[in-house]
DOROTI-205371 format. One record per residue: residue number from 1; chain; x, y, z of N, C-alpha, C in turn. Coordinates in steps of 0.05 Angstrom, whole numbers, plus 5000, padded with zeros to 4 digits. Atoms other than C-alpha are relative to their C-alpha. Layout:
residues N
r n = NUM, chain = A, n.xx = X, n.yy = Y, n.zz = Z, ca.xx = X, ca.yy = Y, ca.zz = Z, c.xx = X, c.yy = Y, c.zz = Z .
...
END
This chain:
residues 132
r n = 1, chain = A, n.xx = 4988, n.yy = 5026, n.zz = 4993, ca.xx = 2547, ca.yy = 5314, ca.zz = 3041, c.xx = 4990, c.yy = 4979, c.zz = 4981 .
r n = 2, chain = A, n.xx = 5011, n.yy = 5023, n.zz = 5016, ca.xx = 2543, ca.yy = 5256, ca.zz = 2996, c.xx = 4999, c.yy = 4975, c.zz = 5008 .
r n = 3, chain = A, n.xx = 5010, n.yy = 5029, n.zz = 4986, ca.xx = 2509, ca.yy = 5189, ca.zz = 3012, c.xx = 4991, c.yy = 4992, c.zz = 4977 .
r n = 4, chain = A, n.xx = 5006, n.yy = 5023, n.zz = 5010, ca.xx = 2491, ca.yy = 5127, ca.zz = 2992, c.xx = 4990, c.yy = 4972, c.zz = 5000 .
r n = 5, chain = A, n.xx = 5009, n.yy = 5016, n.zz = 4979, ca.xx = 2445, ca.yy = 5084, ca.zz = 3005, c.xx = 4986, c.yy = 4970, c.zz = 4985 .
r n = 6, chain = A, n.xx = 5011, n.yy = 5020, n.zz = 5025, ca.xx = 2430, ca.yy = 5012, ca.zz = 2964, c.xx = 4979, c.yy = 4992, c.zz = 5021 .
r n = 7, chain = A, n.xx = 5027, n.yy = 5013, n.zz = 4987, ca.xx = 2373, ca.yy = 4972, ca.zz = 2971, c.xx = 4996, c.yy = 4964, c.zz = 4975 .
r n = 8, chain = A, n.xx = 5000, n.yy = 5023, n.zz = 5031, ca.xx = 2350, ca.yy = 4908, ca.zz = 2920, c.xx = 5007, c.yy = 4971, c.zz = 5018 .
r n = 9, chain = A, n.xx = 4983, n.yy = 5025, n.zz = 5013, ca.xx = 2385, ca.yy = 4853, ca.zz = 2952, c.xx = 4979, c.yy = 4978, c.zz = 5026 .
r n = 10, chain = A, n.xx = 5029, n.yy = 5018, n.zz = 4997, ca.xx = 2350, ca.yy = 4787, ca.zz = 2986, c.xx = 5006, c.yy = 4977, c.zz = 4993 .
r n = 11, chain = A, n.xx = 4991, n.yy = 5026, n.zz = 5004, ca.xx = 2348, ca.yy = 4713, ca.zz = 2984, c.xx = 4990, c.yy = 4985, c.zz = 4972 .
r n = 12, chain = A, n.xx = 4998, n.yy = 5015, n.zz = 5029, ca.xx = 2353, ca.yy = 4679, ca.zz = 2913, c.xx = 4998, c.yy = 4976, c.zz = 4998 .
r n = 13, chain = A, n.xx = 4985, n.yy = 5025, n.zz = 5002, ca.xx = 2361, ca.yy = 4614, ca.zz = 2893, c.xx = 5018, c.yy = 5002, c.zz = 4979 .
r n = 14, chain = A, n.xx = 4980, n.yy = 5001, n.zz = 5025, ca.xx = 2414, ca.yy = 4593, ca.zz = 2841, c.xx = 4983, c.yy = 4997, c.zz = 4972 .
r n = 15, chain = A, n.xx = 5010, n.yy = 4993, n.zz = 5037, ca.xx = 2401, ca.yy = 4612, ca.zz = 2766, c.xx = 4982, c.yy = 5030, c.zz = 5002 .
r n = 16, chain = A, n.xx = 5026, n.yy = 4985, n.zz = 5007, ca.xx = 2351, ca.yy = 4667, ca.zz = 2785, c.xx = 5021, c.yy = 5029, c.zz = 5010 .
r n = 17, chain = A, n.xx = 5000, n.yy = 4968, n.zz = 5006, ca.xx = 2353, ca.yy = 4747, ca.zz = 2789, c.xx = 5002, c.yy = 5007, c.zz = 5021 .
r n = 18, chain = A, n.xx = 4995, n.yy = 4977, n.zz = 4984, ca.xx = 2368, ca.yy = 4806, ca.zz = 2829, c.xx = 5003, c.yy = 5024, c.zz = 4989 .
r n = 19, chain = A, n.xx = 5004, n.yy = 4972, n.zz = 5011, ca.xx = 2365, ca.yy = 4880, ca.zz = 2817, c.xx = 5011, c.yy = 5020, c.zz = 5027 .
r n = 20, chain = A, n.xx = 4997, n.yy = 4984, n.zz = 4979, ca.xx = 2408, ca.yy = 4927, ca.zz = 2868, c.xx = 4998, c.yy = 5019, c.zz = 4992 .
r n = 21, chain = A, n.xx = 4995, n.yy = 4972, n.zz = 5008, ca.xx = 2404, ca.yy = 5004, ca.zz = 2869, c.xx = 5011, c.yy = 5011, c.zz = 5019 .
r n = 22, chain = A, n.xx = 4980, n.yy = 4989, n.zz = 4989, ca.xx = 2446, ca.yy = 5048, ca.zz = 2891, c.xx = 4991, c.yy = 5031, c.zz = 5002 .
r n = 23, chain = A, n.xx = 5017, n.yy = 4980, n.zz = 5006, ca.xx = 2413, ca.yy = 5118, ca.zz = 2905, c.xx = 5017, c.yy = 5029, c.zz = 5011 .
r n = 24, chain = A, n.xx = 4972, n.yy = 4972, n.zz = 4999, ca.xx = 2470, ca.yy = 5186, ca.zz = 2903, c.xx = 4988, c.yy = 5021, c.zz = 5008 .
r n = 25, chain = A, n.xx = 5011, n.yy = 4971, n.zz = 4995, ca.xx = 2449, ca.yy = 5250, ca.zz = 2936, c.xx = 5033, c.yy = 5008, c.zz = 5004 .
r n = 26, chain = A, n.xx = 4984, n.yy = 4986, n.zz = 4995, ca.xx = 2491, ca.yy = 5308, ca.zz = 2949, c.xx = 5026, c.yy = 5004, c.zz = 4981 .
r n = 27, chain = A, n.xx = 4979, n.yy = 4991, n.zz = 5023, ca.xx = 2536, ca.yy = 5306, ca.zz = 2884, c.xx = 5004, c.yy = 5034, c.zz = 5001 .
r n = 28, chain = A, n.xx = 5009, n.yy = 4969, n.zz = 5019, ca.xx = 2554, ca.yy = 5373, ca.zz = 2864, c.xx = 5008, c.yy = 5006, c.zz = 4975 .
r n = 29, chain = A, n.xx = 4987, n.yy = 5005, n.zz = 5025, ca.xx = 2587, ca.yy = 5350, ca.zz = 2804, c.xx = 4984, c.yy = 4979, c.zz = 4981 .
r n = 30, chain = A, n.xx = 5004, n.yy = 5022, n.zz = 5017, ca.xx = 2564, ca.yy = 5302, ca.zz = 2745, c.xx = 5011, c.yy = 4986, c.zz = 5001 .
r n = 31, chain = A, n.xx = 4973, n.yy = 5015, n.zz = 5017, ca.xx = 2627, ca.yy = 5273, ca.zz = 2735, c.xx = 5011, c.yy = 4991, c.zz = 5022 .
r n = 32, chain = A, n.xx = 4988, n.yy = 5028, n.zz = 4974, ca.xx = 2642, ca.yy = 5214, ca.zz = 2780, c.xx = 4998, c.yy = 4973, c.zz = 5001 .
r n = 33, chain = A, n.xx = 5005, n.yy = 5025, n.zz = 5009, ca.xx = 2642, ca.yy = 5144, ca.zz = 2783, c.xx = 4982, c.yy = 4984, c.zz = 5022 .
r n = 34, chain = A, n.xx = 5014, n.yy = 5010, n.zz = 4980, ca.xx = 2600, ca.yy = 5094, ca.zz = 2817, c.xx = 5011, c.yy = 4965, c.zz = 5000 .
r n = 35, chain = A, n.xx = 4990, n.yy = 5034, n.zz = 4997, ca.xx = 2625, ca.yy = 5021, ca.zz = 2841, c.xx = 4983, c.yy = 4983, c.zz = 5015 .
r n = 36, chain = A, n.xx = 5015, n.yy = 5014, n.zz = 4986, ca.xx = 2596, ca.yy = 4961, ca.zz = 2865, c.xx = 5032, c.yy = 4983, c.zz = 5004 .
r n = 37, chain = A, n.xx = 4986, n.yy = 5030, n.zz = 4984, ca.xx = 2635, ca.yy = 4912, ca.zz = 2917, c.xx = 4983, c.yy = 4981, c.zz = 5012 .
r n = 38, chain = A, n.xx = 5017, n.yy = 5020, n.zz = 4992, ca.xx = 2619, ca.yy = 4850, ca.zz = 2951, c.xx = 5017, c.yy = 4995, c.zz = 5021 .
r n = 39, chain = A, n.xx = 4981, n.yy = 5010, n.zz = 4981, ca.xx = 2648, ca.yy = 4826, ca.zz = 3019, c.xx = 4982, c.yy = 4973, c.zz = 5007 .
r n = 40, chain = A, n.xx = 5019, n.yy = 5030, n.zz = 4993, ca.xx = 2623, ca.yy = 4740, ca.zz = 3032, c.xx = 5013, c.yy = 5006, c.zz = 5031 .
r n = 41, chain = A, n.xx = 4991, n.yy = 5004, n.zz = 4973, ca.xx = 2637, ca.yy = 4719, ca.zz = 3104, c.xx = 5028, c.yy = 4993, c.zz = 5006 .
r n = 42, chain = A, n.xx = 4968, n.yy = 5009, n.zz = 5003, ca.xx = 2710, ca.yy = 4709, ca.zz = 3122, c.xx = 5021, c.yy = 5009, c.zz = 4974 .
r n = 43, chain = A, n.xx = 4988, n.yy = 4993, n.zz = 5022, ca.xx = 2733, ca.yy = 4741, ca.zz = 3057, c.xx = 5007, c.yy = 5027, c.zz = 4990 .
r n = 44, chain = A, n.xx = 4999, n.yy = 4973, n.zz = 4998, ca.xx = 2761, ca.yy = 4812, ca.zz = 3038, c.xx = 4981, c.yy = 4998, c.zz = 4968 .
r n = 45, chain = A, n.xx = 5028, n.yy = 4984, n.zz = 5014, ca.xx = 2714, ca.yy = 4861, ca.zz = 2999, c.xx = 5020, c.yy = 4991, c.zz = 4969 .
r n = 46, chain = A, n.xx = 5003, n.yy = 5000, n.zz = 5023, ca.xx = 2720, ca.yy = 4853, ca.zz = 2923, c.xx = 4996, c.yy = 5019, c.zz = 4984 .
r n = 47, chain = A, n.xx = 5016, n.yy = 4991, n.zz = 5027, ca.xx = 2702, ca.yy = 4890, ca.zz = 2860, c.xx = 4988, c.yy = 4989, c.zz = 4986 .
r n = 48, chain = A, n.xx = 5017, n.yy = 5024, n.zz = 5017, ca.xx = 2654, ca.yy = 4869, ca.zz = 2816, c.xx = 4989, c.yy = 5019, c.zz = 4981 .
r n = 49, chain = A, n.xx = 5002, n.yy = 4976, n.zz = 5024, ca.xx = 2636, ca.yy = 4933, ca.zz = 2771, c.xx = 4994, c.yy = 5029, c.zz = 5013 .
r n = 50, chain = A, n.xx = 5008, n.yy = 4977, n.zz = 4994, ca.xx = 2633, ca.yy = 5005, ca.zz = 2768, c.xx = 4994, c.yy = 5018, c.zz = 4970 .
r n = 51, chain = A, n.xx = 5013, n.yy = 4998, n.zz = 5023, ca.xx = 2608, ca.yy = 5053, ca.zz = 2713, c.xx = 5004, c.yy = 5031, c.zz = 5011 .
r n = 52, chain = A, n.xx = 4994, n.yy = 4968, n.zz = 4992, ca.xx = 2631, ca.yy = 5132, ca.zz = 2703, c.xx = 4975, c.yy = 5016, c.zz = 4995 .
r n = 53, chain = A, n.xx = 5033, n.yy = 4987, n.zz = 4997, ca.xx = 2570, ca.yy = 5179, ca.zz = 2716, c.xx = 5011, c.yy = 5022, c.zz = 4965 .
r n = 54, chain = A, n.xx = 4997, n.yy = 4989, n.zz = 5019, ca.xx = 2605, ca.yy = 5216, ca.zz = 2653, c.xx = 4994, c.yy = 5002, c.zz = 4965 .
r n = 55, chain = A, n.xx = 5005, n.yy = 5020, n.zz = 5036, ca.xx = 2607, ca.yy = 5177, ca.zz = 2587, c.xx = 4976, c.yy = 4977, c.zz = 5006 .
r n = 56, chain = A, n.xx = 5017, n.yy = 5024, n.zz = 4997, ca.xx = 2568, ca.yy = 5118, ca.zz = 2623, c.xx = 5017, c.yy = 4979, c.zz = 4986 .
r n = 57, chain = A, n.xx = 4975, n.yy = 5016, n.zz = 5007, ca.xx = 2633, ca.yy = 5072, ca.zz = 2605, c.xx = 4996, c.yy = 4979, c.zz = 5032 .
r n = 58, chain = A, n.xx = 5008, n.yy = 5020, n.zz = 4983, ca.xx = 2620, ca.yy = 5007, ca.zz = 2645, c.xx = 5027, c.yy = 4981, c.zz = 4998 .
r n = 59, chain = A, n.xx = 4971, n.yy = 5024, n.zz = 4995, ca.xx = 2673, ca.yy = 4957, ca.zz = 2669, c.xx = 4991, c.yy = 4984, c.zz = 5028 .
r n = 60, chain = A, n.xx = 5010, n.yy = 5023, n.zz = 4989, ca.xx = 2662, ca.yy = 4888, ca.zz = 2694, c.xx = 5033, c.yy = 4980, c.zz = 5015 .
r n = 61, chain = A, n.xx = 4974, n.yy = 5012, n.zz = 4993, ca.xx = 2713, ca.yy = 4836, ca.zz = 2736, c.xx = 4982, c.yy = 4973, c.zz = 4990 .
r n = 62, chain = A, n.xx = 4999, n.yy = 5013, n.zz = 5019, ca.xx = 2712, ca.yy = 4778, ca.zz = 2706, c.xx = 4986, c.yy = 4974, c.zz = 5018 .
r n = 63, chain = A, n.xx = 5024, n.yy = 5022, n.zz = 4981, ca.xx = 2674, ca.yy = 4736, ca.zz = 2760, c.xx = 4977, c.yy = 5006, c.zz = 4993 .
r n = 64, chain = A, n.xx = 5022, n.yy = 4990, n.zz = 5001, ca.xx = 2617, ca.yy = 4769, ca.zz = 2742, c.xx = 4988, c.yy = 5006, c.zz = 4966 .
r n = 65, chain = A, n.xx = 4998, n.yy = 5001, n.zz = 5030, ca.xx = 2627, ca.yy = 4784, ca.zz = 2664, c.xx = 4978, c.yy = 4991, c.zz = 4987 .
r n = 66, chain = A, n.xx = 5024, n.yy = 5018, n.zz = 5019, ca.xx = 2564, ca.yy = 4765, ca.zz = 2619, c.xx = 4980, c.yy = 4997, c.zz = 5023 .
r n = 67, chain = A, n.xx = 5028, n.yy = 5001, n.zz = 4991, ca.xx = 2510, ca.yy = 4762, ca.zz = 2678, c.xx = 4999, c.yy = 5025, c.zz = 5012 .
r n = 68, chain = A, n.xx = 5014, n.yy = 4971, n.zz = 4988, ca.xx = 2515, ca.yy = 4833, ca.zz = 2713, c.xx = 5000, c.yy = 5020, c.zz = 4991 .
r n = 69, chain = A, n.xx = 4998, n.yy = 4979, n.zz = 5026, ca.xx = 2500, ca.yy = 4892, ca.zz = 2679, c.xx = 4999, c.yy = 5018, c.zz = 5024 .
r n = 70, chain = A, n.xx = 4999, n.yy = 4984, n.zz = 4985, ca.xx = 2512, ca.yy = 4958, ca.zz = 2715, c.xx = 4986, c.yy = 5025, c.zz = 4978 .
r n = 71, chain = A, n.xx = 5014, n.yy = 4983, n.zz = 5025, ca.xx = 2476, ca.yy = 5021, ca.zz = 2687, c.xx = 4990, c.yy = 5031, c.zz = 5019 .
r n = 72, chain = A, n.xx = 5005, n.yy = 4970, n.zz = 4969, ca.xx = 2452, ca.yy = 5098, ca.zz = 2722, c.xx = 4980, c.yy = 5009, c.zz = 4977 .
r n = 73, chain = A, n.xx = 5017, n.yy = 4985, n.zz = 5021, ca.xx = 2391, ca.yy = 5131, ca.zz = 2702, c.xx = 5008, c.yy = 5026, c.zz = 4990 .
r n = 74, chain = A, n.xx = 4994, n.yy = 4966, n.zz = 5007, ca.xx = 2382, ca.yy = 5196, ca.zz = 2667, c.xx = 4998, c.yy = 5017, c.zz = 5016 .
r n = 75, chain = A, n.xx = 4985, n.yy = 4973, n.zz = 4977, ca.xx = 2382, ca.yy = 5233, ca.zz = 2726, c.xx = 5019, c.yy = 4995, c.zz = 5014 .
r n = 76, chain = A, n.xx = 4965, n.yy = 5007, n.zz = 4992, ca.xx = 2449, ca.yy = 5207, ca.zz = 2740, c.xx = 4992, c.yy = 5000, c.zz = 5034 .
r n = 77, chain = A, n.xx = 4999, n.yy = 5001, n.zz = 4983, ca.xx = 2425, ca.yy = 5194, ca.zz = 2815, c.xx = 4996, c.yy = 4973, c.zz = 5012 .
r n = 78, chain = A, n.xx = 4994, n.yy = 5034, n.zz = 4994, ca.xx = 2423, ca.yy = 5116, ca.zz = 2822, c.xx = 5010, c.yy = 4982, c.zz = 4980 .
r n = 79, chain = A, n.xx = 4997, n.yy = 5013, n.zz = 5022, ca.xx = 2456, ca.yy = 5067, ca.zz = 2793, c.xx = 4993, c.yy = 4970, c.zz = 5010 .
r n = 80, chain = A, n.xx = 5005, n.yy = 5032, n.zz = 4993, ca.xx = 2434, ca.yy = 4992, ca.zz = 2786, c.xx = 5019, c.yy = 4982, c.zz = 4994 .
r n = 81, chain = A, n.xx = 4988, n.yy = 5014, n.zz = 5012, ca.xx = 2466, ca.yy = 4933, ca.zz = 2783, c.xx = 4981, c.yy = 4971, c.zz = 4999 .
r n = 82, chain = A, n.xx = 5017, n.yy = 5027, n.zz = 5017, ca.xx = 2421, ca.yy = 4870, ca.zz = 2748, c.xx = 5023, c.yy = 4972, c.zz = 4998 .
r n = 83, chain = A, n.xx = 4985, n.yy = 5022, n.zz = 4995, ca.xx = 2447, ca.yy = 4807, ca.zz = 2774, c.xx = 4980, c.yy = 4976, c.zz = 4994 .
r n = 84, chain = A, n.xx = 5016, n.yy = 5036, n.zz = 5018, ca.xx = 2430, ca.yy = 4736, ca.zz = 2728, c.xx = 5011, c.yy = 4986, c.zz = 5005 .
r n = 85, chain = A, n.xx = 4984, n.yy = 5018, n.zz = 4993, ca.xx = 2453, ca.yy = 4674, ca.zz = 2731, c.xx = 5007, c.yy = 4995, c.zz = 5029 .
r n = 86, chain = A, n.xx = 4977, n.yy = 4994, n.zz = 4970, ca.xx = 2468, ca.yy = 4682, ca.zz = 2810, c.xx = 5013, c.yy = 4972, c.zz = 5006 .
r n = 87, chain = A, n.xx = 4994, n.yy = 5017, n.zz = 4982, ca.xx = 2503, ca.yy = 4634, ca.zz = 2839, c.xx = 5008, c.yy = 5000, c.zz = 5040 .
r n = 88, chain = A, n.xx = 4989, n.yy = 5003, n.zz = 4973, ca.xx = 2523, ca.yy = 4609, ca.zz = 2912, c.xx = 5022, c.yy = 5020, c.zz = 5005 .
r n = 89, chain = A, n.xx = 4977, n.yy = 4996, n.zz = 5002, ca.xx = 2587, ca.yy = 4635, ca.zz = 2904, c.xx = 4995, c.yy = 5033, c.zz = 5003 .
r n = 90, chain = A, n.xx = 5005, n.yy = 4976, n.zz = 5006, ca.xx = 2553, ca.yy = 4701, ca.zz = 2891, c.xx = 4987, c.yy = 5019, c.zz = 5031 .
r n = 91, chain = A, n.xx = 5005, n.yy = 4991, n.zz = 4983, ca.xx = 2528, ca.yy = 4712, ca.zz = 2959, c.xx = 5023, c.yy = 5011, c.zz = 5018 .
r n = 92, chain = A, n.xx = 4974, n.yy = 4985, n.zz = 4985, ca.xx = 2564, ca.yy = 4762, ca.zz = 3000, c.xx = 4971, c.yy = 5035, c.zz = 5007 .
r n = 93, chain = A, n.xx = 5003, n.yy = 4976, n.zz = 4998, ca.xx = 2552, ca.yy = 4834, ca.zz = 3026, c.xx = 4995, c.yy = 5021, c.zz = 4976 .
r n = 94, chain = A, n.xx = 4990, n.yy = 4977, n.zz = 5026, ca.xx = 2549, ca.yy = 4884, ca.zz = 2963, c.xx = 4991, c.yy = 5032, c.zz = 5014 .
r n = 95, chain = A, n.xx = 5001, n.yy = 4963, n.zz = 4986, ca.xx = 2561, ca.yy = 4958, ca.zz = 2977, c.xx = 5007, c.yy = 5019, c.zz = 4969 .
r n = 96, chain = A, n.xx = 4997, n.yy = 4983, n.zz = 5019, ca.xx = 2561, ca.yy = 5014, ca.zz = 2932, c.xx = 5019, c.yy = 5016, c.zz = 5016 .
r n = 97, chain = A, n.xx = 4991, n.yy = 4981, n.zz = 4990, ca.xx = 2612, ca.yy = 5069, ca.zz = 2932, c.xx = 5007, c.yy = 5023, c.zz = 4980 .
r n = 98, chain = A, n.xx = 5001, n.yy = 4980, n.zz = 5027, ca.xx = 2633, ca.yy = 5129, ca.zz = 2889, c.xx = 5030, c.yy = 5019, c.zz = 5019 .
r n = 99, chain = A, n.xx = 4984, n.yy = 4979, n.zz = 5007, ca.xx = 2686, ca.yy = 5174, ca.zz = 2866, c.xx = 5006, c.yy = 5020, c.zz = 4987 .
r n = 100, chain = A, n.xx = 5015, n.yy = 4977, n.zz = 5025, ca.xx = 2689, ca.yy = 5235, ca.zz = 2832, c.xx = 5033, c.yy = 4993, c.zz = 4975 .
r n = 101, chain = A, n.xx = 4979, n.yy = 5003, n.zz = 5011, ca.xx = 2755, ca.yy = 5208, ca.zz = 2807, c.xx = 5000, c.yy = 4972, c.zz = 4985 .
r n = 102, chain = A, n.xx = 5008, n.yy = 5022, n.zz = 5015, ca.xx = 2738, ca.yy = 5157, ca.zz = 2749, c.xx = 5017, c.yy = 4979, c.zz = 5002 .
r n = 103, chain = A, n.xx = 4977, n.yy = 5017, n.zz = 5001, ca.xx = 2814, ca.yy = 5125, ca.zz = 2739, c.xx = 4994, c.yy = 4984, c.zz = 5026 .
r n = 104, chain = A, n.xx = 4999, n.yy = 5005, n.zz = 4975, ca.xx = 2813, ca.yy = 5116, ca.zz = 2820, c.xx = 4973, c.yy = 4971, c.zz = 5003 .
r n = 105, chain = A, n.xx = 5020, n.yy = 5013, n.zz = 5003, ca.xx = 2749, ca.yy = 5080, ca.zz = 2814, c.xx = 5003, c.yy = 4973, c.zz = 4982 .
r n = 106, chain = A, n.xx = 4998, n.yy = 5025, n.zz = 5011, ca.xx = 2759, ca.yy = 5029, ca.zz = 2759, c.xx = 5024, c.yy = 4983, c.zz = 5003 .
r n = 107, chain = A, n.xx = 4971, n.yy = 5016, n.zz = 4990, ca.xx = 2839, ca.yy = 5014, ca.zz = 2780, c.xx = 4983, c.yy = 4986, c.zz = 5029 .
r n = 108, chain = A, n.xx = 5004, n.yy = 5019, n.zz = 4974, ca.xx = 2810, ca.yy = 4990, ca.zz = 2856, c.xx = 4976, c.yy = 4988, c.zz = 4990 .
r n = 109, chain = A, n.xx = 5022, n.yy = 5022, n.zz = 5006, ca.xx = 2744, ca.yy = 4958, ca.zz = 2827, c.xx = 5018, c.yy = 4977, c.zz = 4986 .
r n = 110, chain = A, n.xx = 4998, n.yy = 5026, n.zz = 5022, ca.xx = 2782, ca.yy = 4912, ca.zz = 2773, c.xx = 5034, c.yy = 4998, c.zz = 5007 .
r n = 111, chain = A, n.xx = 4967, n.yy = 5013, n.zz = 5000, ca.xx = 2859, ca.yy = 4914, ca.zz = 2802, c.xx = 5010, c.yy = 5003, c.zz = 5032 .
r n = 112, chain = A, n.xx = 4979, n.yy = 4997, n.zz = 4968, ca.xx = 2874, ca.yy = 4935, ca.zz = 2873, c.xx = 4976, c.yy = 5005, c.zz = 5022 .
r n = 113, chain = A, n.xx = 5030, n.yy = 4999, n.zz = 4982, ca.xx = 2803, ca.yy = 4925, ca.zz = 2911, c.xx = 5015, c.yy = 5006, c.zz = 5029 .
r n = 114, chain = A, n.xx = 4984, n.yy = 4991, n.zz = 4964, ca.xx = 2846, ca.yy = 4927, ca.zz = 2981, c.xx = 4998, c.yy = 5035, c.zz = 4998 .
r n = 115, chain = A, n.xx = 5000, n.yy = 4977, n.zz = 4995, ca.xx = 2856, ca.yy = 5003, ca.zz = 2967, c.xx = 4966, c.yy = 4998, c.zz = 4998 .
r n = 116, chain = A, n.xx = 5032, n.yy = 4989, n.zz = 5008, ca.xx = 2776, ca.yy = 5005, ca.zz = 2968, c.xx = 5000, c.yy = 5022, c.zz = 5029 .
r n = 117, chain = A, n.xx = 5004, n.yy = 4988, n.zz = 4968, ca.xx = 2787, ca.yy = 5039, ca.zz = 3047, c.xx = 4999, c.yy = 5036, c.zz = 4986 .
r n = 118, chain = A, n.xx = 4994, n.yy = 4979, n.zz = 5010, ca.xx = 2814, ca.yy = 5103, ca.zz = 2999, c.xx = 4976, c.yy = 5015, c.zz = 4982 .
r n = 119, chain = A, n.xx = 5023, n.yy = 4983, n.zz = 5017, ca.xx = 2748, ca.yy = 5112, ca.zz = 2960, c.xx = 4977, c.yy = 5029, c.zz = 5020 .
r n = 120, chain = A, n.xx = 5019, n.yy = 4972, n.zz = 4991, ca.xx = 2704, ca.yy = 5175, ca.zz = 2980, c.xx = 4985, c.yy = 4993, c.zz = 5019 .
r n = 121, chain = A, n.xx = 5016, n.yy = 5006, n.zz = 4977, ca.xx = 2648, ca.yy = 5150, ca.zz = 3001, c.xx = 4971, c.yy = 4973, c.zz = 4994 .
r n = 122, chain = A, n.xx = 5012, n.yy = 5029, n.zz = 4993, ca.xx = 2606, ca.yy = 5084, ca.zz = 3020, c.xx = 4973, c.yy = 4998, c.zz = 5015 .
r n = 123, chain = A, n.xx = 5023, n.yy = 5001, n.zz = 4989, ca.xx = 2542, ca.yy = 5063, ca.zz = 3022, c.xx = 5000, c.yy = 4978, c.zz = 5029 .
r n = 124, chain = A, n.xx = 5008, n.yy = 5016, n.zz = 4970, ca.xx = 2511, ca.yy = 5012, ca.zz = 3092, c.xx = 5011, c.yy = 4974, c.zz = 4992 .
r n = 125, chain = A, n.xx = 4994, n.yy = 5024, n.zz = 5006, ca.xx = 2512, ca.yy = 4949, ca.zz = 3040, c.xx = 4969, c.yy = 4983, c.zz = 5004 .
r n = 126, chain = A, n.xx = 5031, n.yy = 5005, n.zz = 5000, ca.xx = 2449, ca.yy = 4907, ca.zz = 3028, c.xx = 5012, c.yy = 4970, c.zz = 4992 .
r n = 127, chain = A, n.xx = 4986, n.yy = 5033, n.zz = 5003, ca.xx = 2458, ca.yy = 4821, ca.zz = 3030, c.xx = 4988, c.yy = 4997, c.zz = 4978 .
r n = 128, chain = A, n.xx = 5018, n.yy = 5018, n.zz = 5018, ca.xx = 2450, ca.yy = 4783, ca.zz = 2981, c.xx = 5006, c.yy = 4967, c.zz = 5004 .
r n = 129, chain = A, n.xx = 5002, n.yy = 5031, n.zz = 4998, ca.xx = 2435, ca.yy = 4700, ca.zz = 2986, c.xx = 4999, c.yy = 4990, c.zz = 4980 .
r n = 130, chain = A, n.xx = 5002, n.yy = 5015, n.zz = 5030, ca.xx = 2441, ca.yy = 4657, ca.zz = 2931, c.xx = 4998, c.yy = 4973, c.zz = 5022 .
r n = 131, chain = A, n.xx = 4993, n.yy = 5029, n.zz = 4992, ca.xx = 2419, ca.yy = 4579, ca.zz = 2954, c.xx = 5002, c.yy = 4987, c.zz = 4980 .
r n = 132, chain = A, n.xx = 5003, n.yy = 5011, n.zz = 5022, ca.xx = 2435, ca.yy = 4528, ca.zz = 2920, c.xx = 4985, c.yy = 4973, c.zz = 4994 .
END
């Protein structure tokens, strides 16, 4: 069974850092992708990047562009996402999720986030605060 379980996230102020991880058991494949969403209060879930466990080919939405970097170690079993710059705006829920199906993955991260209900499978979600 494959899980997913982040951790990293925490109260900020504006301009400063964060570091989530995202930690994959039960693959039985290499070749899959990993996403990060965000759900704030009152607002549906988002995309905000995901990154194929294959090539390591990264893709960003454009709210986020230039301060979050997404990245998976060499044992392809967590991936981080390194959040700069935060802002207010930036606080919300973030959840990891994954697919073994790359396309599937980067179309609902950066174009049709509503289908996110259709991805595989979803981590708990870990807060993050930005004050300002």
């Amino acid at each position: 069974e494959v899980q997913l379980v982040e951790s990293g996230g925490g109260l900020v102020q504006a301009g400063g850092s964060l570091r989530l991880s995202c930690v994959a058991s039960g693959f039985t494949s290499d070749d899959y992708a990993i996403g990060w969403f965000r759900q704030a209060p009152g607002k549906e879930r988002e995309g905000v990047s995901c990154i194929s466990s294959s090539d390591g080919s990264t893709y960003y939405s454009d709210s986020v562009k230039g301060r979050f970097t997404i990245s998976i170690n060499d044992a392809k079993t967590t991936v981080y996402l390194q959040m700069n710059s935060l802002k207010p705006e930036d606080t919300a829920v973030y959840y990891c999720a994954a697919d073994k199906n790359s396309i599937v993955m980067i179309t609902t991260t950066l174009y049709k986030p509503r289908r996110y209900r259709y991805l595989e499978v979803w981590g708990q979600g870990t807060l993050v605060t930005v004050s300002s």
